[in-house]
C-alpha positions as CSV (number, residue, x, y, z in Angstrom):
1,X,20.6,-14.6,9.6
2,X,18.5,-11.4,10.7
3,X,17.6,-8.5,8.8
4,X,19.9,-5.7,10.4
5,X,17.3,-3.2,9.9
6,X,16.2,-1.2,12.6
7,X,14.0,2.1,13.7
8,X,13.2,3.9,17.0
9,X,10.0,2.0,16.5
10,X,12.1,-1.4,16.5
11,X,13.4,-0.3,20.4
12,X,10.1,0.6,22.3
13,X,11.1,1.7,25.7
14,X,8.4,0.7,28.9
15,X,7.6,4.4,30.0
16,X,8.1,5.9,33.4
17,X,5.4,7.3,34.6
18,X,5.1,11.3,33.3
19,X,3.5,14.3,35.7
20,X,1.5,17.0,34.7
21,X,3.9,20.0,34.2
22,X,1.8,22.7,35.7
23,X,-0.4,20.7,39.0
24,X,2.3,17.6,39.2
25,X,-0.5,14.9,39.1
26,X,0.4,11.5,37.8
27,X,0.1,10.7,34.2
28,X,-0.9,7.3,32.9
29,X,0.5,6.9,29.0
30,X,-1.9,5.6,26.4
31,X,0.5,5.9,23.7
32,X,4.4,6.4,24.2
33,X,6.8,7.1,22.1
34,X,4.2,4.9,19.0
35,X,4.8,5.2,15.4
36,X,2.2,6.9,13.6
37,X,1.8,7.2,9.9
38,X,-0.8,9.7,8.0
39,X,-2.3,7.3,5.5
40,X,-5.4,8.5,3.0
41,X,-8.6,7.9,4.4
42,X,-12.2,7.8,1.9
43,X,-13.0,11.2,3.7
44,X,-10.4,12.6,2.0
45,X,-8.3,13.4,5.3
46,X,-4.8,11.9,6.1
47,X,-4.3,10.0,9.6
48,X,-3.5,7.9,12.2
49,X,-6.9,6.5,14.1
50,X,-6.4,4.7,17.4
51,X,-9.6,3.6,17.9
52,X,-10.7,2.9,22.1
53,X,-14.1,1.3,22.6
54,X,-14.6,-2.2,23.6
55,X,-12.0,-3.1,25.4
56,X,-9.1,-1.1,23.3
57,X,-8.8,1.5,25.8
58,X,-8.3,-0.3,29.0
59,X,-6.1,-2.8,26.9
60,X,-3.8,0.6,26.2
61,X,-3.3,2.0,29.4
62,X,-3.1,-1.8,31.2
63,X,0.3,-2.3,28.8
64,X,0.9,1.0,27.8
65,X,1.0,2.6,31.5
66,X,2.2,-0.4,33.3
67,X,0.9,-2.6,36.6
68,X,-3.0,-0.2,37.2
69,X,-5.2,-0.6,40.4
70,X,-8.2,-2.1,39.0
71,X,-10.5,0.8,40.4
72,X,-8.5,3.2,37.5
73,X,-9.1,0.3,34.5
74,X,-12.5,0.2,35.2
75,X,-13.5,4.4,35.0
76,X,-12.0,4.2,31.1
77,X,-15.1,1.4,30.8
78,X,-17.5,5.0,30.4
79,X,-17.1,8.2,29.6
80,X,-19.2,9.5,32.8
81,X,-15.9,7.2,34.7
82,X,-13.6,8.7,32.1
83,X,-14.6,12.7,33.2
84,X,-14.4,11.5,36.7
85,X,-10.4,10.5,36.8
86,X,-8.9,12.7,34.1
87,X,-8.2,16.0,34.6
88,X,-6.4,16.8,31.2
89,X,-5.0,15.0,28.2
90,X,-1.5,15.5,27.0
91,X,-0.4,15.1,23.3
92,X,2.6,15.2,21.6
93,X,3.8,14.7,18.1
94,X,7.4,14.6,16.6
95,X,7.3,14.6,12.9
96,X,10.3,12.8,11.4
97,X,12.8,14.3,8.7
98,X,12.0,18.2,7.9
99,X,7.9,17.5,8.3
100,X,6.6,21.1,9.1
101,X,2.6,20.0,8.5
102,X,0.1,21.2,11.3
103,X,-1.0,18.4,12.9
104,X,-4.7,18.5,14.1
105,X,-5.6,16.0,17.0
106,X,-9.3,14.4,17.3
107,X,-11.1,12.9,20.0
108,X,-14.7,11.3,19.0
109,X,-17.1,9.8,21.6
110,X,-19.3,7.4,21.1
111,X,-23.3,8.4,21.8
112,X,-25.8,6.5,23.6
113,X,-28.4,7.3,20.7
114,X,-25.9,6.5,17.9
115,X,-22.9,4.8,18.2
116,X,-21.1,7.0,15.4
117,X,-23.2,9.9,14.7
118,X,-23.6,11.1,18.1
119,X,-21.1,11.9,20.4
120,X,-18.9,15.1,20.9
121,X,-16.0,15.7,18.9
122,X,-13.4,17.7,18.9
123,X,-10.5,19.0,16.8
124,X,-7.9,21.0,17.6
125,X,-4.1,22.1,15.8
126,X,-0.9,20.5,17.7
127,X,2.5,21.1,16.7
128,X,4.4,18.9,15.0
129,X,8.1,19.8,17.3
130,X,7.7,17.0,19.8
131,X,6.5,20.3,22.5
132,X,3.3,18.9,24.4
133,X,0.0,20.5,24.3
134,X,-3.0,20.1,26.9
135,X,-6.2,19.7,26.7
136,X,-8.4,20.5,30.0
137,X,-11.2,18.7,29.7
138,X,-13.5,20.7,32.0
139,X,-12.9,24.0,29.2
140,X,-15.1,21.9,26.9
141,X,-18.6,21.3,27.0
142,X,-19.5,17.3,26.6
143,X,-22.9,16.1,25.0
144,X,-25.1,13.8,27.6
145,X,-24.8,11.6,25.0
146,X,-21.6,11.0,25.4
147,X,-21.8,6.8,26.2
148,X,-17.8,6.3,25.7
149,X,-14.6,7.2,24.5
150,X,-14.3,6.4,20.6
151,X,-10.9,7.2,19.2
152,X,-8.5,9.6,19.2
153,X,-7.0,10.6,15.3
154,X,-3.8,12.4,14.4
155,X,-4.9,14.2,11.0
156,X,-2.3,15.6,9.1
157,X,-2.3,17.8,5.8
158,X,-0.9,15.0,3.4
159,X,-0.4,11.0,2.5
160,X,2.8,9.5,4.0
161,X,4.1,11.9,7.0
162,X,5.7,9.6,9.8
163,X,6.0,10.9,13.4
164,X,6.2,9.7,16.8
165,X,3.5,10.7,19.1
166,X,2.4,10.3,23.0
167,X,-0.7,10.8,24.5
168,X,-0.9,10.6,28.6
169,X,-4.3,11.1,31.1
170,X,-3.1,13.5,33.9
171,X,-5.6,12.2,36.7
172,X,-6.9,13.8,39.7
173,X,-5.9,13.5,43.0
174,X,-6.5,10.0,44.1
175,X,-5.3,8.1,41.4
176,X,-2.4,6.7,41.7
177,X,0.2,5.5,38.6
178,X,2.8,3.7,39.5
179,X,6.2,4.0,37.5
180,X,7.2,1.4,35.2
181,X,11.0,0.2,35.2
182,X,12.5,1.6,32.0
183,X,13.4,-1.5,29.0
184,X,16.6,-1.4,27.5
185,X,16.0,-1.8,23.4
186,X,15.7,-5.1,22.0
187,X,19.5,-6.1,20.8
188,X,18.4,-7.7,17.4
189,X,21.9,-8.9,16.8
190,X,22.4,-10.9,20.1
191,X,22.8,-14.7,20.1
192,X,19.8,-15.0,22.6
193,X,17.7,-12.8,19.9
194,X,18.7,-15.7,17.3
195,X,18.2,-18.5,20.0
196,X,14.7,-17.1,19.8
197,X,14.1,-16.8,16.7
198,X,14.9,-20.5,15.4
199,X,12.3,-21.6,18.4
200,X,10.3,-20.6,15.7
201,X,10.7,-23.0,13.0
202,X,7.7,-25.3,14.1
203,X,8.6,-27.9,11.3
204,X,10.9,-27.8,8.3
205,X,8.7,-29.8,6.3
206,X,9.3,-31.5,2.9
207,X,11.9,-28.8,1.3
208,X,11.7,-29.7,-2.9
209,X,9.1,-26.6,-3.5
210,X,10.9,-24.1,-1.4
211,X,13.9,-25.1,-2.6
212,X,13.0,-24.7,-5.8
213,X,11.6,-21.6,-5.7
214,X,15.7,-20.4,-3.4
215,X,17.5,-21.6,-7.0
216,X,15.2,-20.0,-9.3
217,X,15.7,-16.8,-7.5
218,X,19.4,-17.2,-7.2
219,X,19.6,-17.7,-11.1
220,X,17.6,-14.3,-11.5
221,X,14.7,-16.1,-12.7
222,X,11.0,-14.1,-11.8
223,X,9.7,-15.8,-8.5
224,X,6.6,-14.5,-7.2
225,X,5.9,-14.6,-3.4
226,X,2.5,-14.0,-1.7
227,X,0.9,-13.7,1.2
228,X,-2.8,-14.5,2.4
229,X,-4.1,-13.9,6.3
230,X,-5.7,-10.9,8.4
231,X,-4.9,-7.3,9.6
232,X,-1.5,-8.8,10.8
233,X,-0.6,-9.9,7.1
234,X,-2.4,-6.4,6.0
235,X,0.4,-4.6,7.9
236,X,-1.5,-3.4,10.7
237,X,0.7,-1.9,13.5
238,X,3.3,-1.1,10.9
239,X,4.2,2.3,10.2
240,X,5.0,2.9,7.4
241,X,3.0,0.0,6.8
242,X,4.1,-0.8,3.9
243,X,7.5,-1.0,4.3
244,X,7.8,-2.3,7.7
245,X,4.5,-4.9,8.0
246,X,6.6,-8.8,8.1
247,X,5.2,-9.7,4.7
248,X,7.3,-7.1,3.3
249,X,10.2,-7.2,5.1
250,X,10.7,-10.8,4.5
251,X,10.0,-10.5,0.9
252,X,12.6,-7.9,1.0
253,X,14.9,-10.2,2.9
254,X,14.2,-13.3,0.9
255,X,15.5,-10.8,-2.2
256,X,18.6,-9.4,-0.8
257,X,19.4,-13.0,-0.1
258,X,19.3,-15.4,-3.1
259,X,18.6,-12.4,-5.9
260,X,21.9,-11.6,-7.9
261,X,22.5,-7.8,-7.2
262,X,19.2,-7.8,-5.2
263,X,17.4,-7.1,-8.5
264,X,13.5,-6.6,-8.9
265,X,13.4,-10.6,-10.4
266,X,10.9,-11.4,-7.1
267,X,7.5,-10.4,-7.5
268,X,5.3,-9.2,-3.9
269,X,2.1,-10.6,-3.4
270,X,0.1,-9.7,-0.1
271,X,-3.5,-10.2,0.2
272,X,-4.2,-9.2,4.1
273,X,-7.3,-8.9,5.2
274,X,-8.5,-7.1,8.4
275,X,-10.9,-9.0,10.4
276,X,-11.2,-11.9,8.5
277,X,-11.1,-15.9,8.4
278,X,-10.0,-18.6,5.9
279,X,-13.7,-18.8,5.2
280,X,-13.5,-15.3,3.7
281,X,-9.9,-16.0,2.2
282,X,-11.2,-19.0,-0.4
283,X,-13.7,-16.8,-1.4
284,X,-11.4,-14.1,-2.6
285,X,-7.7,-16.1,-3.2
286,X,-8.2,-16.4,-7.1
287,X,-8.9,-12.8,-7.4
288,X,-6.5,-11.1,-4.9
289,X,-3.8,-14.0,-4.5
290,X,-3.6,-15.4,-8.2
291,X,-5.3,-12.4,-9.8
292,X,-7.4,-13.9,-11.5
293,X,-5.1,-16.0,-13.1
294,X,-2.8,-13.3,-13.9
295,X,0.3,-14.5,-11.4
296,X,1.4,-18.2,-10.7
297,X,3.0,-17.8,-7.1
298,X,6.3,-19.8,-6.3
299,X,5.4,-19.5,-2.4
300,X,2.7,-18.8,-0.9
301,X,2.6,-17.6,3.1
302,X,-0.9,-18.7,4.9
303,X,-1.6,-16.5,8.2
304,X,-4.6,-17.3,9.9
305,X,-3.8,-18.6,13.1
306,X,-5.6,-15.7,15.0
307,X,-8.7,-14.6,12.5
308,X,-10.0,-18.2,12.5
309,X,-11.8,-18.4,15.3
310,X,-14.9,-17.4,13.8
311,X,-14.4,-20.1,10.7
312,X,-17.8,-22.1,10.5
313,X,-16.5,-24.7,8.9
314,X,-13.4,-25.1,12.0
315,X,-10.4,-25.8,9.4
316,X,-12.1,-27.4,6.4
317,X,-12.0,-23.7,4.3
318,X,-8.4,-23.6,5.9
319,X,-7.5,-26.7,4.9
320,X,-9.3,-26.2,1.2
321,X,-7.4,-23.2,1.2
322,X,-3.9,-24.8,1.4
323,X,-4.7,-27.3,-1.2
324,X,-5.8,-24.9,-3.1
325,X,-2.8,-23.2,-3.2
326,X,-0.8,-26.5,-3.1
327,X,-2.4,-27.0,-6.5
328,X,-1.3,-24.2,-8.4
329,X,0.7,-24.0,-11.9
330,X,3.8,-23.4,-10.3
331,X,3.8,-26.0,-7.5
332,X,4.1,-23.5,-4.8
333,X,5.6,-23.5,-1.7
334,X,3.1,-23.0,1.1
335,X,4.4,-22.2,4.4
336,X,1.8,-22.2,7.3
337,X,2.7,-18.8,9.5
338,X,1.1,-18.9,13.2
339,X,1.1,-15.6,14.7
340,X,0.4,-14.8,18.2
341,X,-1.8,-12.1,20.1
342,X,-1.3,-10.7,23.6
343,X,-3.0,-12.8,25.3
344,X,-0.8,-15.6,24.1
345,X,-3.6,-17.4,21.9
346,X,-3.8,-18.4,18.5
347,X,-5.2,-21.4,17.1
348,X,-1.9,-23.7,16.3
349,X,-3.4,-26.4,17.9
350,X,-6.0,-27.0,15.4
351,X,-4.4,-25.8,12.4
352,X,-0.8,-27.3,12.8
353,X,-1.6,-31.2,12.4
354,X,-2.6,-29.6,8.6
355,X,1.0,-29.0,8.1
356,X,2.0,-32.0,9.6
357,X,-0.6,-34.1,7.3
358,X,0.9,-32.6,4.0
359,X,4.4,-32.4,5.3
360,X,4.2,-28.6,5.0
361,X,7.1,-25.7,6.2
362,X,5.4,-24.0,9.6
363,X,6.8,-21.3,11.4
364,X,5.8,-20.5,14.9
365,X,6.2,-17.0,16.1
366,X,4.3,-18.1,19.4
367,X,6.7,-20.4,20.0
368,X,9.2,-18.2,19.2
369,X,8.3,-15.4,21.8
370,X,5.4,-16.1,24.5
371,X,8.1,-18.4,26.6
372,X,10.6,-16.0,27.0
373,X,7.7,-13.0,27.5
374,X,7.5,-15.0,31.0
375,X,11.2,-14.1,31.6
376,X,12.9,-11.4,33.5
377,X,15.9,-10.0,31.8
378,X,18.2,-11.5,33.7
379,X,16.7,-15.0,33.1
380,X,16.6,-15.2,29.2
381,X,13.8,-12.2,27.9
382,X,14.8,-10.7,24.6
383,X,11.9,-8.8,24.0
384,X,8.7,-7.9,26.3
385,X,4.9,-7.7,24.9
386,X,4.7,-3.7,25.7
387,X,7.7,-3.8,23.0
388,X,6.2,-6.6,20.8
389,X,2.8,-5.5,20.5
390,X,1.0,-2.5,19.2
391,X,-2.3,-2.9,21.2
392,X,-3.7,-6.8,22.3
393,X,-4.1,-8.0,18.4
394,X,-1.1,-6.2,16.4
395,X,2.8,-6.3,16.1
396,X,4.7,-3.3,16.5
397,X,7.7,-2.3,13.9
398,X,10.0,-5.1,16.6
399,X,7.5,-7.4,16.1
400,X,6.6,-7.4,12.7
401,X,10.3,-8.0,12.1
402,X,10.6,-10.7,14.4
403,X,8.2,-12.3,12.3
404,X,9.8,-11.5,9.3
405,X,13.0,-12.9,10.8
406,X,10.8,-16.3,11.8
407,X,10.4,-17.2,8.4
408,X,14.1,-15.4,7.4
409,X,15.0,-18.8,9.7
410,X,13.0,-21.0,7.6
411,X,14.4,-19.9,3.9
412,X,18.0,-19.9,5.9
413,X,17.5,-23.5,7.1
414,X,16.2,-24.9,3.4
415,X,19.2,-23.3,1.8
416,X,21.6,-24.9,3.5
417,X,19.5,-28.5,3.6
418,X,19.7,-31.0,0.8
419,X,16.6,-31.0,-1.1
420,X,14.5,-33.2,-0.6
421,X,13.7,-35.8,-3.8
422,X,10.1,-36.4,-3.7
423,X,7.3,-34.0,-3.3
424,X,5.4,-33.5,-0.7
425,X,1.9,-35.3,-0.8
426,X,-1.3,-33.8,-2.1
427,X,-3.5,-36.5,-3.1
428,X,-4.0,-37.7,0.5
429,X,-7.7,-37.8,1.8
430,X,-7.8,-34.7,3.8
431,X,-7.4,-34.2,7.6
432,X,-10.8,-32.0,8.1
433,X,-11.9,-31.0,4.7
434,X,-11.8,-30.3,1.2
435,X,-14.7,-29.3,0.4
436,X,-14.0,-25.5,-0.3
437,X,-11.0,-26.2,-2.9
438,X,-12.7,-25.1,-6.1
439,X,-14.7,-22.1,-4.3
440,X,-15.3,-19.1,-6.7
441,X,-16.3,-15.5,-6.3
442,X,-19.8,-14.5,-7.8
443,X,-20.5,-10.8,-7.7
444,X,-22.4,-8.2,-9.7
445,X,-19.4,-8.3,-12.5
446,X,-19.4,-12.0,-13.1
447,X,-23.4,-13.3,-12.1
448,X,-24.1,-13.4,-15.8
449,X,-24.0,-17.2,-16.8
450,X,-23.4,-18.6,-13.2
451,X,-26.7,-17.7,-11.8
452,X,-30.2,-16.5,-12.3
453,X,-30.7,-13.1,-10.1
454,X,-33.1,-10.5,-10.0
455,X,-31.7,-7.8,-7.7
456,X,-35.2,-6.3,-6.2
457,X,-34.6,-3.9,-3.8
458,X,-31.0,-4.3,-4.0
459,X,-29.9,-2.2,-7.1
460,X,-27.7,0.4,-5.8
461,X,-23.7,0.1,-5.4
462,X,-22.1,0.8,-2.0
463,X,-18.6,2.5,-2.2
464,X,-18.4,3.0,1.2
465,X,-16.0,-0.2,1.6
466,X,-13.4,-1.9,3.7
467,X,-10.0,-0.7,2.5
468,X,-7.1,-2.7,2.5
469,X,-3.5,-1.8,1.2
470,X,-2.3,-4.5,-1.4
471,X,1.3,-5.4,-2.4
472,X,3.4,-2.6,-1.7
473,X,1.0,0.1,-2.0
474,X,0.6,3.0,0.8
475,X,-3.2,3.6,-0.4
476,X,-6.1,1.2,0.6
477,X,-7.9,-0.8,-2.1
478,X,-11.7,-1.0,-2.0
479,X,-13.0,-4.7,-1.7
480,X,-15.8,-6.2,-3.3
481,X,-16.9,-3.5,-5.4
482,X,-19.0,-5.2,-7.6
483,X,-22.0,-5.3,-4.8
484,X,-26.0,-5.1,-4.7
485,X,-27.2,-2.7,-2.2
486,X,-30.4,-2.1,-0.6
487,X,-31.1,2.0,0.4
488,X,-34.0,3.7,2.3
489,X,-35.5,4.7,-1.1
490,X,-35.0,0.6,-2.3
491,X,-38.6,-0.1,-0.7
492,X,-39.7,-3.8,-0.2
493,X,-38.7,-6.5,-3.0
494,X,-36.5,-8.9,-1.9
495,X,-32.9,-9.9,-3.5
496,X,-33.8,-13.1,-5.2
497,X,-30.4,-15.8,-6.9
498,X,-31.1,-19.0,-8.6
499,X,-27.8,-21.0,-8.9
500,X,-26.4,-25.2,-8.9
501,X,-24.0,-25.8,-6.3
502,X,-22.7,-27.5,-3.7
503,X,-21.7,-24.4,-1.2
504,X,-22.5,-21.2,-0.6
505,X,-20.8,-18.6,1.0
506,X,-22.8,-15.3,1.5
507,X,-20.6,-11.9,2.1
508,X,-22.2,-9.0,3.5
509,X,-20.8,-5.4,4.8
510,X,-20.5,-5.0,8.6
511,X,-20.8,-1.2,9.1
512,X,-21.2,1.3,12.4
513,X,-23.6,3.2,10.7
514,X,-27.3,3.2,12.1
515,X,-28.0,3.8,8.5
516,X,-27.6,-0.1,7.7
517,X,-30.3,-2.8,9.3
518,X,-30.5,-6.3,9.9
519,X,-31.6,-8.8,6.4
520,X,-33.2,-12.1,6.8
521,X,-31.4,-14.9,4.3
522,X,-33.8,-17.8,3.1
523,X,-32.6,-21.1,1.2
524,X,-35.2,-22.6,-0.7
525,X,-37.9,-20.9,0.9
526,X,-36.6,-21.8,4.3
527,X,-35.8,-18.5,6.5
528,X,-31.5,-19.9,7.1
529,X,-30.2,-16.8,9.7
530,X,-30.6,-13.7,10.2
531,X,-27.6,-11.2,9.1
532,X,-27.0,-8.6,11.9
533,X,-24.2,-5.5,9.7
534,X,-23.9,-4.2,14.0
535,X,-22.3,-7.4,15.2
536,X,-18.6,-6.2,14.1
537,X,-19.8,-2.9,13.9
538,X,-17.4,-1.4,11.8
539,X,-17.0,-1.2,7.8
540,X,-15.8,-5.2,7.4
541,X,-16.5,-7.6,5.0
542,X,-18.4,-10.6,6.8
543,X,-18.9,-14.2,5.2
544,X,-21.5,-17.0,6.5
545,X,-22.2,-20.0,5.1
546,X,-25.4,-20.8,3.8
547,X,-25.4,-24.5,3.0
548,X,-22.8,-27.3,2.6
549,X,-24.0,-30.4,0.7
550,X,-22.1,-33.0,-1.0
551,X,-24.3,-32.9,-4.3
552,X,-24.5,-30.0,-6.5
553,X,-28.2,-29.2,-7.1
554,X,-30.4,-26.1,-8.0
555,X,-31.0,-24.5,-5.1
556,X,-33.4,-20.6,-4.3
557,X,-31.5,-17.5,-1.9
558,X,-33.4,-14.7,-1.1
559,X,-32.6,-11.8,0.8
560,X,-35.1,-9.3,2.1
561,X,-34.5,-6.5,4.9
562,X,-36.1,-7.4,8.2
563,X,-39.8,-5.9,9.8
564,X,-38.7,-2.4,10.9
565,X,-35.7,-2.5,8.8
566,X,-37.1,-2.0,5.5
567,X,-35.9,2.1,5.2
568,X,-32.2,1.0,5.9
569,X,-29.4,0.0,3.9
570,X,-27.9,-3.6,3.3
571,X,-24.6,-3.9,1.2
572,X,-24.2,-7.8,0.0
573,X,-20.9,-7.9,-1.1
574,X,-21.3,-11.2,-2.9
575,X,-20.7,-15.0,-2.6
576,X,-18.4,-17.8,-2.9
577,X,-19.7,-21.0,-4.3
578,X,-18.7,-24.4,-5.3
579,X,-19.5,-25.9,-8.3
C-alpha cells in the first residue's frame, strides 16, 4: 500500500539538547539534522534560504529545540534581544555522496530603515564534512540598524548539492534549554503507520472518473495527472524538491502501480503556487494546468485547504475552480486534497461539503495525523509534528510522503471497488458559486482584442518575479511575465483598461523592496482599494477582486501610483476576467 521509499530526511530524530564545545553553555537547535538542497536563485547563486522574521524564528526554536521558557522565545522577537542571549552560532553541513563544494553560510538582518536593504550581513566559508564551525557574535561589528534577524542561507557553488545541516544558538549563562527525549524514526511499514494513513480517505466519492483514468493506465494508454494548490503542492519543505514534494511521489507511485513495466505512459502536471489562493488559481489554471489547451488531464489533485483563507470570494473561486476542472475534455478525476499546518488548521470545514455536493474523492491528511500528534508513543503516535513538519506551514520529506501515501490509499481503495455506473453530477446549481468557471488570463501578450488599454506610466517589464518549479523541474519558472510596470523614471500617467465583463480579478507583485509603493485602483471613475506591494512583503503574486456582477457590461480600470509614491515602482502582473 505505501511507497517503501525512504531517506534520513524520512526519520527526523527530536534533538537532545547540544553544549558549546569550548565554554559548555546550552545550545538551543534551530535546524537539526534538516535537509537542505542548493537550488538556482535569479542572483545567480545556488542555496538553501531559511528565512526567520515574523514569527519563523521563534516557531524554529519552539519545535526545533523543544519545551522553551517563554522569557528565551521572546529575546529572538529582536535583534537587540537576540545579541543579549546568544553567545555564538554553530553550523554544520554534511554534503551527501562525494560533494567536495565550499559551502558559504549567510546571516542577513533586517534594518529599521529598510527592511531588505539595510541590515548587516555576513558571509563566511564552512566545510562541507559534517565538522562544526562557530561564529562569536561579539567578533563582529552589528549595524544600529539592525531591527531583526532575517535569514540565514547555505550558498553553495552549484544547482542540485543535497546536504544535511544544523545550526544551534550557544546562550549565555542564564538561559536554560532543556533536553528533548530523543524519537525513534517513523516505521513507515508498521500496521499503525497504515491504520493512519486510511484515516485519511475523507470520502471515496463517486469512482467512474478515477477508475477510468486506473484502466487506461494499466493498458499503457497516456494518462496525464496534475496538480493545482500552494507552496505545499510547489514542493516546499522537500529536498530535493522535486523528487520528494507529495505531488511527485504519488505521481510516481500511481505509475509504478497500474503502468505496465512502470513505463513513461503518465504524464506529471503540478502547478504549485507559493502563497496563493483558489482566487489566484482560476486565474492561471488554463495556462499552467491545461497549458493552454495543450494537455487534457485525466485527474486533477486540488490543494487549497491552507492558502484559502485570504479567498475574497470564501469558496465560490474554489468551487468555480473544481467545475472548472470537472468540465474538461477528458472528464477528469478531481480529488479534493486537505492538507494540514502545525497548528492543526486548515479550512476543511468550508471546503469539504464541495466534495460532498459533487460526490467528489477527498483525502484528509488532517484527519489522518493531527489525532494521533496528541498521542504518546506508547498510546497510538506514529509520527510527531517536529518529524512531520518543516517549520509551522510545510511538510518535511516524512510528511510529504505521508501525503503522498493519503492519496496512494485513495487510488488503492478505487482499484479494488467496482466502478461505479453513473457519473458523478455536474449540472447541479452550485453549493457557494460558480461564478468564476470561465475566468481567463489577460496580460500584456494576449490584451489585443479583449480590451482597450493604454499603458501610461506603466510601460516597462518587471523580471524580478516569483519563481516556482513546475512539473518535475529543479529550476524555478518565472510567473506572469507578460506584465506592465511602473519605474521611478515612469512619471505620472495612470494605467488606463477598457474591457466587457462580468469579473475582474486584478494581480499585482508583492515585493520587499522599498523600491515598489502603494497604487490606487479605480472602477469606473470610482477610487475601489488601495494596493499595498508591503502587505506580503516578499516577491509574491497577489490577486483582488475588483468587481463581481451578474451582467457583463463595459466597465473603466485605472491604476495610478499613490501621492508620495509616484518615483516608485508598481509591477501589475495582470488580470482574470469573466466574460
Amino acid at each position: 500500500m505505501t511507497d517503501p521509499r525512504s531517506s534520513a530526511a524520512d526519520a527526523t530524530r527530536a534533538p537532545m539538547a547540544p553544549q558549546d564545545p569550548a565554554s559548555g553553555r546550552n545550545g538551543l537547535y534551530i535546524l537539526h539534522d534538516a535537509a537542505i538542497e542548493a537550488t538556482a536563485r535569479p542572483d545567480g547563486t545556488f542555496a538553501q534560504e531559511i528565512y526567520l522574521d515574523g514569527q519563523r524564528l521563534i516557531d524554529k526554536a519552539r519545535y526545533a529545540g523543544g519545551g522553551l521558557d517563554e522569557a528565551i522565545l521572546e529575546n529572538l522577537r529582536s535583534f537587540d534581544g537576540f545579541r543579549r542571549m546568544v553567545h555564538r552560532i554553530g553550523i554544520s553541513v554534511h554534503a551527501h555522496g562525494n560533494e567536495k563544494s565550499t559551502v558559504f553560510f549567510t546571516i542577513h538582518n533586517r534594518g529599521k530603515s529598510g527592511r531588505f536593504e539595510s541590515g548587516t550581513r555576513l558571509r563566511f566559508p564552512c566545510p562541507a564534512d559534517g565538522s562544526e564551525s562557530l561564529l562569536t557574535l561579539e567578533d563582529y561589528d552589528w549595524s544600529p540598524d539592525d531591527e531583526v534577524p532575517g535569514k540565514f542561507a547555505f550558498e553553495f557553488e552549484r544547482a542540485g548539492v543535497l546536504a544535511t545541516a544544523n545550526i544551534i544558538f550557544y546562550l549565555h549563562d542564564g538561559y536554560p534549554v532543556p533536553e528533548s527525549i530523543p524519537e525513534p524514526p517513523v516505521d513507515f511499514g508498521s500496521e499503525s503507520y497504515r491504520r493512519m494513513i486510511e484515516k485519511s480517505l475523507l470520502n471515496k466519492g463517486n469512482n467512474k472518473r478515477l477508475k477510468t483514468a486506473i484502466e487506461k493506465a494499466k493498458r499503457g494508454e497516456p494518462v496525464t495527472i496534475a496538480y493545482i494548490g500552494g507552496s505545499i503542492t510547489q514542493g516546499a519543505g522537500a529536498v530535493p524538491l522535486s523528487a520528494n514534494c507529495y505531488a511527485y511521489r504519488s505521481y510516481d507511485l500511481f505509475k509504478r502501480w497500474f503502468v505496465p513495466s512502470g513505463g513513461d505512459s503518465v504524464r506529471f502536471i503540478k502547478a504549485g503556487v507559493g502563497g496563493t489562493p483558489s482566487e489566484l488559481g482560476i486565474v492561471r489554471y488554463e495556462r499552467d494546468v491545461l497549458r493552454d489547451g495543450t494537455v487534457e488531464p485525466d485527474i486533477v489533485i486540488v490543494e487549497f485547504a491552507v492558502n484559502d483563507a485570504d479567498d475574497e470570494t470564501k469558496g465560490s473561486c474554489y468551487e468555480s475552480l473544481v467545475l472548472k476542472a470537472l468540465a474538461g475534455g477528458n472528464k477528469p478525476a478531481v480529488i479534493l486534497l486537505f492538507s494540514v499546518f502545525m497548528n492543526d488548521w486548515n479550512l476543511q470545514d468550508r471546503l469539504a461539503p464541495i466534495g460532498w455536493h459533487y460526490q467528489l474523492p477527498m483525502v484528509s491528511v488532517k484527519d489522518a495525523v493531527v489525532e494521533q500528534f496528541r498521542l504518546s508513543k506508547a498510546d497510538g503516535n506514529v509520527i510527531s509534528k517536529r518529524q512531520f513538519f518543516y517549520d509551522i506551514y510545510h511538510p518535511t520529506n516524512a510528511g510529504h510522503k505521508i501525503m503522498s501515501d493519503c492519496l496512494g490509499w485513495l487510488f488503492e481503495v478505487t482499484d479494488r471497488s467496482a466502478a461505479d455506473g453513473e457519473d458523478l453530477p455536474t449540472d447541479k446549481p452550485p453549493l457557494i458559486g460558480n461564478g468564476y468557471v470561465g475566468t481567463r488570463l489577460l496580460d500584456r501578450m494576449n490584451a489585443d482584442g479583449i480590451a482597450r488599454i493604454h499603458p501610461g506610466g506603466f510601460q516597462e517589464t518587471d523580471a524580478e518575479l516569483q519563481m516556482a518549479e513546475l512539473d518535475d523541474h529543479s529550476y524555478g519558472t518565472p510567473l506572469f511575465p507578460h506584465n506592465w510596470m511602473h519605474t521611478a523614471e515612469s512619471g505620472n500617467p495612470s494605467f488606463k483598461m477598457t474591457i466587457r465583463s462580468r469579473r475582474l480579478i486584478l494581480v499585482f507583485k508583492d515585493s520587499g523592496s522599498h523600491d515598489f509603493g502603494t497604487a490606487n485602483i479605480w472602477v469606473d471613475g470610482q477610487l475601489k482599494r488601495t494596493a499595498d506591494p508591503h502587505q506580503v512583503n516578499w516577491t509574491h503574486c497577489h490577486a483582488v477582486l475588483l468587481y463581481d456582477e451578474e451582467d457583463v457590461r463595459e466597465h473603466t480600470i485605472e491604476i495610478a501610483m499613490a501621492e508620495g509614491n509616484e518615483d516608485k515602482r508598481f509591477t501589475i502582473l495582470g488580470f482574470g476576467y469573466v466574460p
